[in-house]
C-alpha positions as CSV (number, residue, x, y, z in Angstrom):
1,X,-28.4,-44.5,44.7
2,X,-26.3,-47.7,46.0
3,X,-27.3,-49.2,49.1
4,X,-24.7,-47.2,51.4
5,X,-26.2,-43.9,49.5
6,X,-29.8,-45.5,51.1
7,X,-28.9,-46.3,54.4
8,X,-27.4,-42.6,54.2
9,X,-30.7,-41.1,53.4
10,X,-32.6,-43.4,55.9
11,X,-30.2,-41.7,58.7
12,X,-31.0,-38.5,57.3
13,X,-34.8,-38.9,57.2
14,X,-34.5,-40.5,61.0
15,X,-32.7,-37.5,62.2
16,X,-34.9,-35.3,60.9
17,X,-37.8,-36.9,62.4
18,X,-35.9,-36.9,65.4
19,X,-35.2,-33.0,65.5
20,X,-38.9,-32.4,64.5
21,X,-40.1,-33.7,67.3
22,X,-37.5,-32.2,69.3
23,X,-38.3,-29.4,68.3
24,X,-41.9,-29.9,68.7
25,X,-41.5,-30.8,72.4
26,X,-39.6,-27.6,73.1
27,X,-42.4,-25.6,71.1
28,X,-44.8,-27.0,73.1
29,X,-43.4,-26.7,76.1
30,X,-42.6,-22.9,76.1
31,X,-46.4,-22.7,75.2
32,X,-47.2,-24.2,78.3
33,X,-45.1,-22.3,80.2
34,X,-45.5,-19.0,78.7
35,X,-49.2,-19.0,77.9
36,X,-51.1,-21.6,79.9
37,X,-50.1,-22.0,83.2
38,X,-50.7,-18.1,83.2
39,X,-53.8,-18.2,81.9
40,X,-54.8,-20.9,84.2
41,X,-53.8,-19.1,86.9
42,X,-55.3,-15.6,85.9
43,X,-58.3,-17.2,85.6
44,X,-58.0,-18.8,88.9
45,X,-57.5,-15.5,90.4
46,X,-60.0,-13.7,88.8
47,X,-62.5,-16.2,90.7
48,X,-60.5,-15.6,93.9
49,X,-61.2,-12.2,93.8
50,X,-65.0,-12.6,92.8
51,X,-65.2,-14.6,96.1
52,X,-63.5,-12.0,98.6
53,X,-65.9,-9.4,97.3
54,X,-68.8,-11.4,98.4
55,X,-66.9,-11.8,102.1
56,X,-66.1,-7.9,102.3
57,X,-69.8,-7.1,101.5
58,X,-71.2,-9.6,104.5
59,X,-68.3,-8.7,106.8
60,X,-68.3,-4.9,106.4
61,X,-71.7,-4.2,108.3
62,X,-71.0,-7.0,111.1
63,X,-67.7,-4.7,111.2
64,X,-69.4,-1.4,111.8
65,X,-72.6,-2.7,114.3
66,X,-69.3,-4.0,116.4
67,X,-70.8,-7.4,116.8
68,X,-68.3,-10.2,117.2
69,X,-70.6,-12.7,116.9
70,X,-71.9,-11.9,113.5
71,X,-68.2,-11.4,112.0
72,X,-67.8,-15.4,113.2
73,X,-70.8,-16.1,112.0
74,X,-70.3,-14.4,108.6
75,X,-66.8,-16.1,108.8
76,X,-68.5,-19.6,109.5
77,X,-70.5,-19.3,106.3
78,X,-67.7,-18.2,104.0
79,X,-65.4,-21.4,105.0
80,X,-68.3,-23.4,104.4
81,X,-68.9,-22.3,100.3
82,X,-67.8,-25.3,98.1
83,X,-67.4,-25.5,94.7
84,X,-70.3,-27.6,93.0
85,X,-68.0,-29.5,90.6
86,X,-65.9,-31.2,93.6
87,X,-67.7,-30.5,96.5
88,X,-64.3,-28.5,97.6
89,X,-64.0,-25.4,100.3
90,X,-63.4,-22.5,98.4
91,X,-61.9,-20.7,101.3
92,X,-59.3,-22.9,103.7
93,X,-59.0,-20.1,105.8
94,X,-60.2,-16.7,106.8
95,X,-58.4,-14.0,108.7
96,X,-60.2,-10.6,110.1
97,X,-58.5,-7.7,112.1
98,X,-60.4,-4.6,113.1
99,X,-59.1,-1.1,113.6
100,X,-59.4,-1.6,117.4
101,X,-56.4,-4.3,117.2
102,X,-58.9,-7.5,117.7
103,X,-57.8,-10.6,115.5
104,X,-60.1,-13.3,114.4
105,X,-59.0,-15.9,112.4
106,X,-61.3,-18.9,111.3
107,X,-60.0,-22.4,109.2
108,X,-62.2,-24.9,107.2
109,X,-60.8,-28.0,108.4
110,X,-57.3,-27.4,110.1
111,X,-54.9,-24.4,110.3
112,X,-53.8,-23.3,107.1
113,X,-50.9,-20.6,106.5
114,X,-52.3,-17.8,104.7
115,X,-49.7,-16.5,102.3
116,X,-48.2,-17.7,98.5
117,X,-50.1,-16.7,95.5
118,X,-53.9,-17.8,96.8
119,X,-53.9,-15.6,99.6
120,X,-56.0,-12.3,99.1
121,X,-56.7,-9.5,101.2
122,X,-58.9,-6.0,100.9
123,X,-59.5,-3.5,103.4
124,X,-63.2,-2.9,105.1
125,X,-64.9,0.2,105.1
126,X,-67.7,1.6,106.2
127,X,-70.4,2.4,103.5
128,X,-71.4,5.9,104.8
129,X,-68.3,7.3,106.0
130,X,-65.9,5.3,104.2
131,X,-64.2,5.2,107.6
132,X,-61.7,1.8,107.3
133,X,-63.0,-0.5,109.7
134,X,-60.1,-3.3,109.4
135,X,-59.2,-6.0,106.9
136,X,-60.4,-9.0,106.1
137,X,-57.3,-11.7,104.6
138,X,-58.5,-15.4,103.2
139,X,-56.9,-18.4,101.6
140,X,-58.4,-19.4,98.5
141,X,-58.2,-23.4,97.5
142,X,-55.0,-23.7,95.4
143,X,-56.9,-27.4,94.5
144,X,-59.0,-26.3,91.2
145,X,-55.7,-24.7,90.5
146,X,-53.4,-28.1,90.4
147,X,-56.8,-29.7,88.9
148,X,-56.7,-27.0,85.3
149,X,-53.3,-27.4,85.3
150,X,-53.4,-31.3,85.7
151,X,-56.0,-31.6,83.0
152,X,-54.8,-29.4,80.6
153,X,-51.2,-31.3,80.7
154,X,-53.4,-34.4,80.1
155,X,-54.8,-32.8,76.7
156,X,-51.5,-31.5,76.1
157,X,-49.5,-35.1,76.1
158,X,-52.3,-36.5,73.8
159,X,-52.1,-33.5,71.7
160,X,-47.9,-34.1,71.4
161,X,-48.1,-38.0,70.9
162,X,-50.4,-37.3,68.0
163,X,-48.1,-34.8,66.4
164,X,-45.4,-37.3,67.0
165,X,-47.6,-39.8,65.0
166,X,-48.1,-37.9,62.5
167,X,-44.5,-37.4,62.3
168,X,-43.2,-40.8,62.2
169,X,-45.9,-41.8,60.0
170,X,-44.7,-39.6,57.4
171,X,-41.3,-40.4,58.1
172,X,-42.1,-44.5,57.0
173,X,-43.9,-43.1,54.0
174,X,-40.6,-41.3,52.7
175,X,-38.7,-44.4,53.5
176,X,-41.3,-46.2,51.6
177,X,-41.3,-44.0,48.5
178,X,-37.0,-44.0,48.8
179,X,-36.8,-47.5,48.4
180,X,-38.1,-48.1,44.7
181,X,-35.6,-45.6,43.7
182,X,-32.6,-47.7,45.2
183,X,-34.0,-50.7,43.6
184,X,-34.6,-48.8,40.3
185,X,-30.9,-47.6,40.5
186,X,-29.6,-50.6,41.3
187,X,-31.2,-52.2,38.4
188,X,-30.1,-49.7,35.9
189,X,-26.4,-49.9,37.2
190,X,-26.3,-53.4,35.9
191,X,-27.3,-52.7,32.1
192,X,-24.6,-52.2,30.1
193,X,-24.7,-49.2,27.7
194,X,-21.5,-49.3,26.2
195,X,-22.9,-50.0,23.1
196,X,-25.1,-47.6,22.5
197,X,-24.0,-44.5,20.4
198,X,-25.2,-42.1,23.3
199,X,-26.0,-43.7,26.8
200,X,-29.1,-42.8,27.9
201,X,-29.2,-40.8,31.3
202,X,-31.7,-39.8,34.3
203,X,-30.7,-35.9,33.7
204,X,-31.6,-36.5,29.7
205,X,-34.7,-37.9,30.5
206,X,-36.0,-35.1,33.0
207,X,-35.0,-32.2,30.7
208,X,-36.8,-33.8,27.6
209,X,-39.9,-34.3,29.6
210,X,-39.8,-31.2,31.4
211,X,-39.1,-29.4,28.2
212,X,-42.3,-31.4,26.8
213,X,-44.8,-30.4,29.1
214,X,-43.5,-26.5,29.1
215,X,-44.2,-26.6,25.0
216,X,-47.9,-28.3,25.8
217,X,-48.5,-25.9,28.3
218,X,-47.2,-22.4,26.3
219,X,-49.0,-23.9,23.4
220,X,-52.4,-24.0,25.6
221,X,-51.9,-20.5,26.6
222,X,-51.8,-19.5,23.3
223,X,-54.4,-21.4,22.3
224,X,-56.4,-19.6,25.3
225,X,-55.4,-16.4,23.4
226,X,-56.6,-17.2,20.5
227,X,-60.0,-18.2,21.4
228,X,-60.5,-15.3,23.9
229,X,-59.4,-12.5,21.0
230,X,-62.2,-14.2,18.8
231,X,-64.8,-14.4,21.4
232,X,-64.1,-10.6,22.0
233,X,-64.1,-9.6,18.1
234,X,-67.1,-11.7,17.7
235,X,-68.6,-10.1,20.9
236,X,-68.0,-6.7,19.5
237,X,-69.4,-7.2,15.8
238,X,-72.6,-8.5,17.4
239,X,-72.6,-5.0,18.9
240,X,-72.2,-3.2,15.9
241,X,-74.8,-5.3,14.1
242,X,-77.4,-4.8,16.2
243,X,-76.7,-1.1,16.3
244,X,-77.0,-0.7,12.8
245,X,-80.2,-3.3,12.1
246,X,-81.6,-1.9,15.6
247,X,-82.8,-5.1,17.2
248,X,-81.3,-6.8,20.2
249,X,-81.2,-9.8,22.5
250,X,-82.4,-10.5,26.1
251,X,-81.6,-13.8,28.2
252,X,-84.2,-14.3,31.1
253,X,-83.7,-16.8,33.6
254,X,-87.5,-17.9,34.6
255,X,-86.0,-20.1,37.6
256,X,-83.9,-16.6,39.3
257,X,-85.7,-13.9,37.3
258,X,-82.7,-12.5,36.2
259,X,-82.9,-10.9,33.0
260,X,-79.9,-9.3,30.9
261,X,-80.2,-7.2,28.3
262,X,-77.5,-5.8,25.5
263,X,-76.8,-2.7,25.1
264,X,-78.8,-2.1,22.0
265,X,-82.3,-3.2,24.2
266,X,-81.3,-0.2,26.7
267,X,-80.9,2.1,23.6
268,X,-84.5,0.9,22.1
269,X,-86.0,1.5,25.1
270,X,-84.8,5.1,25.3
271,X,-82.3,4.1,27.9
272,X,-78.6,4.1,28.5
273,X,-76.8,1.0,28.1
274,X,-76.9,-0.8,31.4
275,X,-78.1,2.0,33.2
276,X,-80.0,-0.1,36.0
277,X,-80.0,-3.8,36.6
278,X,-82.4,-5.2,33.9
279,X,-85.6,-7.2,35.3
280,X,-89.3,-8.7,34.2
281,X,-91.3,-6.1,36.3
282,X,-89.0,-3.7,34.8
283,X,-89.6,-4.9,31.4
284,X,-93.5,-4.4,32.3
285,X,-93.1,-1.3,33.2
286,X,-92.2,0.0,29.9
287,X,-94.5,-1.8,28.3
288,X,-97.8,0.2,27.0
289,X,-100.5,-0.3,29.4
290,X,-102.6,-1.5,26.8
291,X,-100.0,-4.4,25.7
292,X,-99.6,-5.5,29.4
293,X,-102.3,-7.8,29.4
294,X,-101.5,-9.8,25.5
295,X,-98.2,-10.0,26.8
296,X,-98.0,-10.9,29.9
297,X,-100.6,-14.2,28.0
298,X,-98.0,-14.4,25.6
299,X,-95.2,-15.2,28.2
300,X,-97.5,-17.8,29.9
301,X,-97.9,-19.9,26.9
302,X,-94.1,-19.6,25.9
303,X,-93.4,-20.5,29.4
304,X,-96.2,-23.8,29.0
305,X,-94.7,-24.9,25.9
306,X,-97.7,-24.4,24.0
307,X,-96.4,-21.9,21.8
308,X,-93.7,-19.9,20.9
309,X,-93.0,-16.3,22.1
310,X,-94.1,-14.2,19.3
311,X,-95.0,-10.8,19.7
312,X,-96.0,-7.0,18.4
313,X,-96.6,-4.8,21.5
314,X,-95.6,-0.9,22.0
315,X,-93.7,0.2,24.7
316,X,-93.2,3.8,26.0
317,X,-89.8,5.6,26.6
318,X,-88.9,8.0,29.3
319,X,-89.3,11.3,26.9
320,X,-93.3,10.0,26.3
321,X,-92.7,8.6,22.9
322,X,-94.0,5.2,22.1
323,X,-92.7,2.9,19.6
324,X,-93.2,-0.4,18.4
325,X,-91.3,-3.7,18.5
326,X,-91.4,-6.8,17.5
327,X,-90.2,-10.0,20.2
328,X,-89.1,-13.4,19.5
329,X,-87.5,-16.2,21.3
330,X,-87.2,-19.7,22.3
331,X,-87.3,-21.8,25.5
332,X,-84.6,-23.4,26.8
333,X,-85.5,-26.5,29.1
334,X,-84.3,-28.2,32.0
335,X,-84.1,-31.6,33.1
336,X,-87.8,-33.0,33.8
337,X,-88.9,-30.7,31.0
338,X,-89.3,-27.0,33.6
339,X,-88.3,-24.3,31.7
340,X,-85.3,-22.7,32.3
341,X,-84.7,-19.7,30.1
């Protein structure tokens, strides 16, 4: 890597940053046309629409009593609803004809055309006939339109000149890590191997070290093998041990209460290996109600420290038959001396 090779790969790495954010800018931009304008709008017409059926419930019974006066008065109110955010009109202008051919037609401040996509219009009806009574057609504020849209392009700059950032930063750190490699090259070009048997290359080097850490690692796995076979032999002459000698093991967590039993516990208690999950107040349960009480004393001092857990009690299995069994076991402890298990 010479120093033309470098200033090749800087142009590279330029252009590409270039074309990202090219690319980004055109992303972005069909997202804004495509999904958030609409949306803003939708949403801007869904509130439209909430407002005019407000106005078509106070105009319709003005409509059918046949009093002009209340439809301008109803009219009056309506242009005079602002939104609380901005203090805005809602409704610019209001526009009511009734089936008799009369016209009314109200504005907020000054005339307004009442057309484009903020203009809405239903049709009146009387409640108890549903005889249509005329039709009521209103401007809506286009202004907390253009605000949405004017903030959301806000967010949406910031959001593309930190993505741009991002971009150029990581652009400088590739230049960064390039340039070592020039210098590294350059060095190297000016040794002179000629008299060495074999000259060394960058190729050799990365196969022999590659080929290195594939041998470490297949020799780990094996290892891994290894270990796991024996833990599962081990695991399954414990098993038969304690079948034949008829004793088992239990592990109980004092801090959880989980207990775990081995299969061969199950089996002494008349039970089928893991047939429920294993548990002290399930342990006490099969204990013979007259051994509850010496071991339940027992535990507590095992539990205290002040002696071990060392114990002859009788325990009764499901078919009725009792048998005896002798417990031992020591306490694991915790930091701060608790005991743990």
């Amino acid at each position: 890597m010479n120093k033309s090779i470098f200033k090749r790969l800087t142009f590279l790495v330029t252009g590409a940053f270039v074309a990202a954010v090219g690319v980004l800018c055109l992303g972005i931009g069909l997202f804004w046309f495509n999904f958030i304008v609409p949306s803003i709008l939708s949403g801007e017409k869904v509130r439209a629409e909430m407002v005019l059926v407000g106005l078509t419930e106070k105009l319709e019974p003005a409509l059918k009593a046949g009093s002009i006066s209340r439809i301008e008065d109803v009219m009056v109110r309506s242009l005079m609803m602002k939104d609380p955010s901005t203090g805005e009109n809602l409704i610019l202008g209001i526009n009511v004809e009734t089936i008799n051919g009369a016209t009314l037609t109200k504005y907020s401040r000054q005339p307004v055309e009442i057309s484009g996509p903020f203009a809405f219009s239903a049709p009146l009806y009387s409640s108890a006939t549903q005889e249509v009574l005329g039709e009521v057609t209103f401007q809506y504020n286009p202004h907390f339109y253009e605000i949405l849209v004017e903030g959301a392009l806000i967010k949406l700059f910031w959001l593309l000149g930190m993505m741009a950032g991002v971009i150029f930063i990581l652009q400088r750190v590739l230049l960064h890590l390039l340039r070592p490699l020039s210098d590294l090259n350059r060095k190297l070009g000016g040794v002179d191997f000629s008299q060495t048997a074999s000259p060394p290359t960058i190729k050799g080097w990365m196969v022999s070290e590659i080929n290195d850490v594939v041998q470490s690692v297949s020799d780990l796995f094996k290892r891994l093998e290894i270990t796991r076979e024996s833990e599962i032999n081990a695991q399954k002459e414990l098993v038969r041990a304690q079948s034949v000698s008829k004793t088992g093991n239990w592990v109980w967590d004092i801090v959880t209460n989980d207990l775990h039993w081995s299969d061969e516990v199950y089996r002494i208690f008349g039970l089928k290996p893991q047939q429920f999950d294993a548990s002290y107040e399930a342990f006490l349960d099969v204990v013979h109600p007259e051994d509850r009480d010496a071991l339940e004393k027992a535990v507590a001092k095992a539990v205290a420290g002040e002696e071990e857990y060392d114990i002859v009690h009788r325990l009764v299995r499901p078919d009725g038959t009792i048998r005896f069994v002798s417990e031992k076991s020591g306490l694991l402890l915790m930091r701060l001396a608790k005991p743990l298990k």
